[in-house]
BALO-951563 format. One line per field, with one value per residue (C-alpha): chain; z, y, x. Coordinates in steps of 0.25 Angstrom, whole numbers, plus 2048, in hexadecimal, padded with zeros to 3 digits. Layout:
BEGIN
mol: (A; ...) $
up: (Z; ...) $
north: (Y; ...) $
east: (X; ...) $
! end
This chain:
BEGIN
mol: (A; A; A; A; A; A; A; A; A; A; A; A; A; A; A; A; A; A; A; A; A; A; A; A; A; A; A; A; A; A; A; A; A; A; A; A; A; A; A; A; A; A; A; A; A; A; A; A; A; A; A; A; A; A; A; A; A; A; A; A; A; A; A; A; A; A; A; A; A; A; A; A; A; A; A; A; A; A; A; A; A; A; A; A; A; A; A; A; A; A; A; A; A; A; A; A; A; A; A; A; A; A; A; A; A; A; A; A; A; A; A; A; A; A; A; A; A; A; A; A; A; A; A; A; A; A; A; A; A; A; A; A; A; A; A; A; A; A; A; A; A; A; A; A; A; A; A; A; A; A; A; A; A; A; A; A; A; A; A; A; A; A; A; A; A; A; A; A; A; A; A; A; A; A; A; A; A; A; A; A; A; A; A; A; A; A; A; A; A; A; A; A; A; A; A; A; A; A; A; A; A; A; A; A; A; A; A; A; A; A; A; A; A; A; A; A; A; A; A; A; A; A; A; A; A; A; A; A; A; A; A; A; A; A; A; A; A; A; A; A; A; A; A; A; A; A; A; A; A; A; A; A; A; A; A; A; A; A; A; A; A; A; A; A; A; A; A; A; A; A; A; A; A; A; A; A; A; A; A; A; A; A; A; A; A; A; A; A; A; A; A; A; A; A; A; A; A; A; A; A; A; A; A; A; A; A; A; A; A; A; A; A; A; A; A; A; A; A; A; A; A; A) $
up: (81A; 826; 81F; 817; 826; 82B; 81F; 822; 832; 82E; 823; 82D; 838; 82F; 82B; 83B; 83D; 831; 836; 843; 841; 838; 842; 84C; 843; 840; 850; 852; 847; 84F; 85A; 859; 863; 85D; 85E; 864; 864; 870; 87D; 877; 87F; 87B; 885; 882; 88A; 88F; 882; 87A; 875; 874; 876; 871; 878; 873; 880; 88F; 88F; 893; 893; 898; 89E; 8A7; 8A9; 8B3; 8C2; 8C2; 8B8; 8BD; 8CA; 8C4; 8B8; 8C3; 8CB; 8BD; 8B6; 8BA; 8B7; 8AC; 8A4; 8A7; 8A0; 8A6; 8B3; 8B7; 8BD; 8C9; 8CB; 8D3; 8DC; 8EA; 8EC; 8E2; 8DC; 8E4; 8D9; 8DD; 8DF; 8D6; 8C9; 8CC; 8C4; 8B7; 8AF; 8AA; 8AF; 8A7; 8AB; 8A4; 89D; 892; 887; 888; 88A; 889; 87A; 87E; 888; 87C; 884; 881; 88A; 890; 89A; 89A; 8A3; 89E; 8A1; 899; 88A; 87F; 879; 880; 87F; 871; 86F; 871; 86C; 85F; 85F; 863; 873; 879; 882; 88B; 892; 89E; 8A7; 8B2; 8BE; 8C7; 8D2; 8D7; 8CB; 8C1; 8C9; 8C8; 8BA; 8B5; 8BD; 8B4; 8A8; 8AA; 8AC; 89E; 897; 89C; 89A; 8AD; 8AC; 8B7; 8C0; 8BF; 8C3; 8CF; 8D2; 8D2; 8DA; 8E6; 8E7; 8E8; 8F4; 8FC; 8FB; 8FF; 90C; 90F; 910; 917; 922; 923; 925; 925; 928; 92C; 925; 92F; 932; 924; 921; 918; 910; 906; 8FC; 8FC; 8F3; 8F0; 8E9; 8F1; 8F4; 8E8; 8E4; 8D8; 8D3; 8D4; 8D9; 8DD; 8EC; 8ED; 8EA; 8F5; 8FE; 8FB; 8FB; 909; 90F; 911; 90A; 8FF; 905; 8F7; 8F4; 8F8; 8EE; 8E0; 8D9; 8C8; 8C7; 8CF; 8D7; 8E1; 8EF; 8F6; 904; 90A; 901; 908; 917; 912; 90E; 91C; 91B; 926; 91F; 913; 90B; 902; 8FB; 8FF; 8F0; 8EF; 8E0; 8DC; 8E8; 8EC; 8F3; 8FF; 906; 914; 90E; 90B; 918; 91E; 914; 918; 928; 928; 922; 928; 920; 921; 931; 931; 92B; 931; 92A; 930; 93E; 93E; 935; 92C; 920; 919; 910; 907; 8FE; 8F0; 8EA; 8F0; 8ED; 8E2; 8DC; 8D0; 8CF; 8D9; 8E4; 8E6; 8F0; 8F8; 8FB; 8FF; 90B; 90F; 90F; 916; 921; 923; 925; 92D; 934; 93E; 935; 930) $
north: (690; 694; 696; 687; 682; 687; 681; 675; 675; 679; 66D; 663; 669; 668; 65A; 656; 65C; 656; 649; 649; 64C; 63F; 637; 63C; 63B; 62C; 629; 62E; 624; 61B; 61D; 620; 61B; 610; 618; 60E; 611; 619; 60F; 606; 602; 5F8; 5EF; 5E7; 5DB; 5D3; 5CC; 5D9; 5D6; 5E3; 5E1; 5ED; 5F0; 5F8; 5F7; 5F1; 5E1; 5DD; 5CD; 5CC; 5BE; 5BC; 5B0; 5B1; 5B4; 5C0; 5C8; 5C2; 5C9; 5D8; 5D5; 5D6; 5E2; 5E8; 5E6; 5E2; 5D4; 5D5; 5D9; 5CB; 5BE; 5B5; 5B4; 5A6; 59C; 59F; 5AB; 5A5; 59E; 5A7; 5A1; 5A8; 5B2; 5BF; 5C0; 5B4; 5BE; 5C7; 5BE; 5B8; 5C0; 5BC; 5B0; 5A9; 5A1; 59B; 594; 59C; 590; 58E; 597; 58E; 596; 5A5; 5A5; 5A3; 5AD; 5B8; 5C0; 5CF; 5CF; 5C2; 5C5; 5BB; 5BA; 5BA; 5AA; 5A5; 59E; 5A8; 59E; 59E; 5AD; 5AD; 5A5; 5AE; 5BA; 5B2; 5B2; 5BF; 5C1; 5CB; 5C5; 5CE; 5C6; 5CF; 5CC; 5C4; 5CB; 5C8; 5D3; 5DF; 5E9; 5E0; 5DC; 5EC; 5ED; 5E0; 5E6; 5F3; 5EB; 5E4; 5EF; 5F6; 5E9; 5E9; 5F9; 5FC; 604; 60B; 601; 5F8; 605; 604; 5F7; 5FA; 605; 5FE; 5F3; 5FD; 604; 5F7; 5F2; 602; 600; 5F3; 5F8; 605; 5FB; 5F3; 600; 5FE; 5F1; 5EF; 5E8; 5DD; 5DA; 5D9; 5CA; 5C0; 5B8; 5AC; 5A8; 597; 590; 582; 57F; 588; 596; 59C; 5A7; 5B1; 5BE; 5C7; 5C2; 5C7; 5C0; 5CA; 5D6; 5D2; 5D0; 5E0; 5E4; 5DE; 5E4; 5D4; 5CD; 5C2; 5B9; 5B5; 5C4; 5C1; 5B8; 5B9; 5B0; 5B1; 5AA; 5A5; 598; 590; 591; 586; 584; 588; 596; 599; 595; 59F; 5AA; 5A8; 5AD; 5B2; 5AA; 5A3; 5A8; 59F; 5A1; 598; 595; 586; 587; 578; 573; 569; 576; 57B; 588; 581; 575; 57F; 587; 579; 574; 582; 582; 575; 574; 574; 57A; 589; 588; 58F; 59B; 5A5; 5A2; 592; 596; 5A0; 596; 5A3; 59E; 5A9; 5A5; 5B0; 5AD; 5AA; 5B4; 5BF; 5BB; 5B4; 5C0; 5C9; 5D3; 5DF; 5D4; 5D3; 5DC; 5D4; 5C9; 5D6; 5D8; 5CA; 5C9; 5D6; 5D0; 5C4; 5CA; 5D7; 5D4; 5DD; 5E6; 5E3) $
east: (36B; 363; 356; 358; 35C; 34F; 347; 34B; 349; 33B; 339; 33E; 334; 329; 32D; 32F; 31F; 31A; 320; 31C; 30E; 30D; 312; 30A; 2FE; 301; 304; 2F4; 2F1; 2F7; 2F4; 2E4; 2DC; 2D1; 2C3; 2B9; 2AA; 2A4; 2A5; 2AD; 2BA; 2C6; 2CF; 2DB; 2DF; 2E9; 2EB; 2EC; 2DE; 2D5; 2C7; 2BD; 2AF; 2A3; 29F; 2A1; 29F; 292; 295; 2A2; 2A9; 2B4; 2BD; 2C5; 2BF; 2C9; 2BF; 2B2; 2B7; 2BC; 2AF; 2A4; 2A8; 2AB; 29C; 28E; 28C; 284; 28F; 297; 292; 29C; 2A5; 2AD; 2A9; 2B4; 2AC; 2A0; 2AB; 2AE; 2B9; 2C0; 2B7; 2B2; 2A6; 29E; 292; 294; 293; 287; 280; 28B; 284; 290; 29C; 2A9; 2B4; 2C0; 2C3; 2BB; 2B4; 2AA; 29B; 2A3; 29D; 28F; 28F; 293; 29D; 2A1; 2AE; 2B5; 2C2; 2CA; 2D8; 2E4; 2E8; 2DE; 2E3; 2E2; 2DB; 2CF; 2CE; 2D2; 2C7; 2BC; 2C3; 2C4; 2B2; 2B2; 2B0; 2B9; 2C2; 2CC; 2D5; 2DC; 2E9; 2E7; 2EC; 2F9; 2F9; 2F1; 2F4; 2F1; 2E3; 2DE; 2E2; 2DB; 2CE; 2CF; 2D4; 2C6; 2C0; 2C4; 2BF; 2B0; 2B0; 2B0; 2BD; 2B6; 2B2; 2C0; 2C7; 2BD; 2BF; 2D0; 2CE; 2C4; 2D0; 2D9; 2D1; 2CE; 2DD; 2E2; 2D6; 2DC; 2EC; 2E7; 2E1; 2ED; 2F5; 304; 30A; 316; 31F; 323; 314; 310; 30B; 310; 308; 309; 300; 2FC; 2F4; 2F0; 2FD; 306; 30C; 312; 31A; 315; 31C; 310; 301; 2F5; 2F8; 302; 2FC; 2F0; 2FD; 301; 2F5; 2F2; 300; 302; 310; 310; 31A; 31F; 324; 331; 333; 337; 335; 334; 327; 31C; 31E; 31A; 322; 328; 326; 334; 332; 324; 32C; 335; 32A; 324; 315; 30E; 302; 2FD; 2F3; 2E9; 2DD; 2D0; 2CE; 2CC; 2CF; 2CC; 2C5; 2D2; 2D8; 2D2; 2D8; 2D9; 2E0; 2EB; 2E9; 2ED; 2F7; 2FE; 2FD; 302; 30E; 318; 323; 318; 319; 324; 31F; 317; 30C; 30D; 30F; 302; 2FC; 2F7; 2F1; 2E8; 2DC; 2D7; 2CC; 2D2; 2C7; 2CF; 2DC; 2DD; 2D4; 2D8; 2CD; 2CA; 2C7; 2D4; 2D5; 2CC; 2D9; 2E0; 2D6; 2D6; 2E6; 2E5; 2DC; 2E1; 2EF; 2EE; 2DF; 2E3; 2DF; 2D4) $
! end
């Protein structure tokens, strides 16, 4: 009886090893990495889309001034074919020097001229319609559309994100890491603030204040050991606040960008629309009449130049400091 037992324990191992060392052979098969040719790299982006390069792109286009800005301290210009238009503005772009020497310029609204140019890469953001991406994937030009940034984290990703595409892991680990030190100077110059004389601050733009759950303008706040005054609120979405809300949040100033967007909105018409009225004169920010322009290049920015708004809010805040 013993010696049948012990048969069948040993058929039954042998069966379990014979089983398992299929299933791990087919698991491999599964599992098998794609071989690419020597120098060749794939990417995969926000879409799900995967774009496969024998080697870097050597005619890429961006549409969006968010990738003009990380494209040009990523690869020498001879590598980029087009930038937008937005790019040669200063008031909103912090490359107007560098892309002089890029030969082309689109507006990010229409196709219109991207075939001519014979692009190997195009980035694309994530807000624009599928279809005018699908488009040009559909005659062959690889598009990679990336995630449009909301806050700090997601701003040092897209740079190295970016910088996987065009084949500069290297140099967008760079880039991250030279914010990251300028930001880390900044604090260590600011030393420890104590909470009672930390600054409030409030956002206004042409349209109003408003209220958003996460934000670059936020994390320039953090960054600058200075407090969005719209933290305490929680709201479920973004909107815009009402007067009587920002009397309640009580700012120690107003912050606006000097963009004048469409040309009907200048930034000292809205420094004066805020120091004059008379519901704000209450506030702190009324009664020291603080309103702080920063330049919207800095702070409307989602590339590395980011940390530029965090100097500015930094000085402008504590200039003791500074």
């Amino acid at each position: 009886m013993k010696k049948t037992f012990s048969l069948w324990r040993r058929l039954f191992l042998l069966s379990f090893f014979i089983l398992a060392l299929l299933l791990t052979g087919c698991s491999g098969q599964e599992e098998a990495p794609v071989q690419l040719p020597e120098g060749s790299y794939q990417v995969t982006d926000t879409t799900g889309h995967t774009l496969t390069f024998t080697e870097k792109p050597k005619r890429i286009v961006s549409l969006s001034v968010g990738t003009d800005e990380i494209l040009v301290d990523l690869v020498s210009p001879d590598r980029i074919q087009a930038v937008t238009y937005l790019a040669d503005d200063p008031d909103i772009s912090n490359v107007t020097e560098k892309v002089k020497q890029v030969p082309l310029r689109f507006n990010g609204k229409s196709n219109e001229g991207l075939f001519e140019c014979n692009p190997d890469l195009v980035l694309i953001a994530d807000y624009a319609t599928a279809e005018s991406y699908q488009t040009l994937r559909e005659v062959g030009i690889n598009v990679y559309v990336y995630k449009t940034p909301s806050n700090l984290q997601e701003i040092k990703a897209c740079i190295k994100e970016i910088a996987n595409v065009v084949g500069e892991k290297e140099q967008g680990d760079k880039l991250v890491a030279d914010m990251e030190e300028r930001m880390a100077k900044i604090q260590a110059r600011l030393g420890n603030i104590p909470n009672a004389e930390i600054k409030s601050v409030l956002h206004v733009g042409p349209t109003g204040a408003y209220y958003a759950p996460e934000g670059t303008f936020r994390d320039v706040c953090q960054q600058a050991l200075v407090k969005d005054a719209t933290e305490s609120l929680h709201y479920t979405q973004t909107c815009l606040l009402s007067q009587e809300v920002i009397v309640d949040l009580n700012p120690d100033s107003f912050i606006i960008a000097d963009w004048n967007y469409d040309g009907k909105n200048p930034p000292e018409a809205l420094r004066d629309e805020l120091l004059h009225n008379q519901s704000y004169s209450t506030t702190n920010a009324g009664k020291n009449g603080s309103v702080i322009t920063i330049p919207a290049s800095h702070l409307l920015s989602c590339s590395q130049y980011f940390v530029l708004a965090v100097e500015d809010m930094a000085r402008a805040n504590y200039p003791e400091k500074f």
